[in-house]
C-alpha positions, 0 to 999 in steps of 0.5 A: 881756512873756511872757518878763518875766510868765514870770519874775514867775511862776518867782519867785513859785513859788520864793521866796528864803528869808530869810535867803537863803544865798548865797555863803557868807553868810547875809543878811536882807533886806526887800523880795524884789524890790529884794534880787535887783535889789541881788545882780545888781548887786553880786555878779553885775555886779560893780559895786563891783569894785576893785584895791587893793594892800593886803592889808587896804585901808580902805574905806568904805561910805558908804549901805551899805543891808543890807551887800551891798557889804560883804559883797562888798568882804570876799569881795574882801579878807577882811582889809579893815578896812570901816566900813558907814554906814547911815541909815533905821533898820529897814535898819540893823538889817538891816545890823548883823544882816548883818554881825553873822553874817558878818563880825563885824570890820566896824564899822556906824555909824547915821547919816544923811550931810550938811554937819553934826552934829546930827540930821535927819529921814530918810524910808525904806520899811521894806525898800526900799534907798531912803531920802532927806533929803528925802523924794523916794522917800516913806516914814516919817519918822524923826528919826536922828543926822547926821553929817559924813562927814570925821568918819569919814576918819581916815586914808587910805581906799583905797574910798570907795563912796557911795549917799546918794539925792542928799546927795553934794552936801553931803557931798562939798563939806564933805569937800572943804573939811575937806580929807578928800577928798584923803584916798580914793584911789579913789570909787565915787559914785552921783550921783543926776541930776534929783532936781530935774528943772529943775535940772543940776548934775552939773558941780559935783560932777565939777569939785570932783574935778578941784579934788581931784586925781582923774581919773573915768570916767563911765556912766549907764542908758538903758533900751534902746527908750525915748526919753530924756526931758528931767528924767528922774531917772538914777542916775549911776556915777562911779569916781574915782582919784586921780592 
């Protein structure tokens, strides 16, 4: 508890600027706290690294936030061609800011991701990178344009990375079922468990990528010294790789 009021203390006595400079890239932020937490696992862990033997792969960044995954990916691959989709609209303003000042050539899309066209109520907290359909994290309520993610897979995509705060169990079925899915060859999926917490369903997505033609491997989050307890929302990691 010291070490952890310790840190909070060191923080608040040394704020990141914003725009923070980091990496070569200067980038906008929101909340100062979810901006570190999102840096460590993005830039720090690394979880979005992956290998592909193009150049210049075709990636998508399905729930891009304000655009540290992109800016990772084009870090990995400057000549990547990234399209970055984001939702709740003072985060996308943040994104094409982002991308605007340090990787010009990505293309951003505002639009939330589900099983059709149209437009849809979105909730977000101004600076938060949660943001949800169906307002479990809270928020305000905006009305965005929707869209369906197959829409947007035209060609074949060497990433496809997915955070949509529990709409992948629209999204993937109706990609599925456009025969778009086949389409990525490798899926670095969030898959948000117990949103609902009566309801386990994480078989249904792990078996449509067996349908599909992938492989995957599986890792979750267990905060060390805490009992599980049954329901408890978990944000699940899955990397797929067609075989």
């Amino acid at each position: 508890m010291r070490v952890a009021l310790a840190r909070d203390s060191v923080r608040a006595a040394f704020p990141l600027p914003n725009p923070a400079k980091l990496a070569g890239y200067r980038i906008r932020y929101g909340d100062p706290q979810d901006f570190r937490q999102s840096w460590q696992e993005v830039f720090v862990k690394g979880a979005y690294l992956f290998l592909s033997d193009k150049p210049a792969p075709r990636i998508v960044d399905a729930g891009a936030n304000i655009g540290l995954a992109t800016l990772y990916f084009k870090l990995l691959y400057p000549r990547a061609r990234v399209l970055a989709i984001e939702a709740a609209p003072a985060t996308f303003g943040l994104l094409a800011e982002n991308v605007a000042a340090n990787v010009p050539d990505v293309a951003v899309e505002h639009c939330a991701l589900g099983g059709s066209d149209g437009e849809t109520d979105f909730f977000s907290l101004p600076g938060s990178p949660l943001g949800s359909l169906d307002g479990h994290g809270g928020g305000e309520r905006a009305r965005v344009p929707m869209r369906r993610l197959s829409g947007f897979l035209d060609e074949e995509v060497d990433l496809l990375k997915i955070d949509i705060e529990g709409a992948e169990r629209e999204v993937l079925p109706e990609l599925a079922a456009a025969g778009k899915l086949r389409r990525a060859r490798q899926i670095h999926l969030e898959y948000h468990h117990h949103l609902s917490p009566d309801e386990d369903r994480l078989s249904e997505t792990l078996r449509l990528l067996e349908e599909n033609g992938f492989g995957y491997r599986v890792s979750g989050w267990r905060y060390p010294g805490r009992v599980p307890e049954p329901g408890q929302v978990e944000d699940v990691a899955i990397w797929a790789y067609r075989k």
